[in-house]
One Martini backbone bead per residue (centre of mass of N, CA, C, O) as a GRO file, in nm:
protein
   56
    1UNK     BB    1  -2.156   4.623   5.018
    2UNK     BB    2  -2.278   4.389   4.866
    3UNK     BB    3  -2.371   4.415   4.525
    4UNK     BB    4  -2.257   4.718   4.463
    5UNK     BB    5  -2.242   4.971   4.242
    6UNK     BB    6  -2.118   5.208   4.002
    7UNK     BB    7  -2.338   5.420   3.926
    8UNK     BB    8  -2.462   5.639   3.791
    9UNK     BB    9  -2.655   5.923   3.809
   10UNK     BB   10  -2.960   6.031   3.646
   11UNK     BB   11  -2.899   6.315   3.670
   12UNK     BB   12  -2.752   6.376   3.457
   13UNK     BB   13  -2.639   6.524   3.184
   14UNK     BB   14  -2.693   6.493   2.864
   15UNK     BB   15  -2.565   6.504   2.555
   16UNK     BB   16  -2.579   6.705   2.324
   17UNK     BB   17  -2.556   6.790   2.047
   18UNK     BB   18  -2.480   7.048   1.839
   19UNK     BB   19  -2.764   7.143   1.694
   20UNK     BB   20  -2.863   7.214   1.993
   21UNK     BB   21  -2.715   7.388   2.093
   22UNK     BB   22  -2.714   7.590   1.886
   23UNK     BB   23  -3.005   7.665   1.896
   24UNK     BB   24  -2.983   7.739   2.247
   25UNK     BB   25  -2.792   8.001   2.121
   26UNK     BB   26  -2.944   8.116   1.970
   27UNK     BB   27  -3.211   8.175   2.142
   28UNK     BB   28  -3.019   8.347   2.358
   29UNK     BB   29  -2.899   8.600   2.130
   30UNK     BB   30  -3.191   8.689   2.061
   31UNK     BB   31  -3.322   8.765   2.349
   32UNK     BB   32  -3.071   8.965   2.407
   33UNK     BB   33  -3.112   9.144   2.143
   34UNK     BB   34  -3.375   9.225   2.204
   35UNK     BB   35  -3.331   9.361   2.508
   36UNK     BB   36  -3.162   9.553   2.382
   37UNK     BB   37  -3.336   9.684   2.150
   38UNK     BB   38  -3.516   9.841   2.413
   39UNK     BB   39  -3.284  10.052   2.522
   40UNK     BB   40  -3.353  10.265   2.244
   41UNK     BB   41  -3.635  10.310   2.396
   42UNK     BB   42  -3.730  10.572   2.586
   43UNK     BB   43  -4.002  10.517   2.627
   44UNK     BB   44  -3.994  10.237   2.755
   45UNK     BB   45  -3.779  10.314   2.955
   46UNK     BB   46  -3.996  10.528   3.115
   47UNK     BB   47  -4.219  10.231   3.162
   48UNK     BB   48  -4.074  10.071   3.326
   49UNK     BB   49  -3.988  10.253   3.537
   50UNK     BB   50  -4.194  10.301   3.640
   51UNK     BB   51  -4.333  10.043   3.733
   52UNK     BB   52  -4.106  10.027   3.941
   53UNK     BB   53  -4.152  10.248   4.098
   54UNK     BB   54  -4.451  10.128   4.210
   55UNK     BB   55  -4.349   9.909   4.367
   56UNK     BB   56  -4.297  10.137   4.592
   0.00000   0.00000   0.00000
């Protein structure tokens, strides 16, 4: 195999900035956030759980 270098393959990922990291650390502590806040509503959860049982 001559003349065949040893290059990284493109599909690695690219290091993202810190501000970026950050940023999507915010939104996903949002979201898990939002997600919890909504199991304090009991109407919620026994409409959800409906939803869930009609599935079977």
């Amino acid at each position: 195999m001559a003349g065949m270098t040893s290059a990284a393959p493109s599909s690695l990922p690219l290091a993202l900035p810190w501000w970026q990291r950050a940023l999507i650390w915010a939104c996903v502590l949002a979201l898990l956030l939002g997600v919890f806040a909504l199991y304090t509503l009991p109407d919620f959860m026994v409409t959800l759980a409906g939803y869930i049982w009609a599935c079977f």
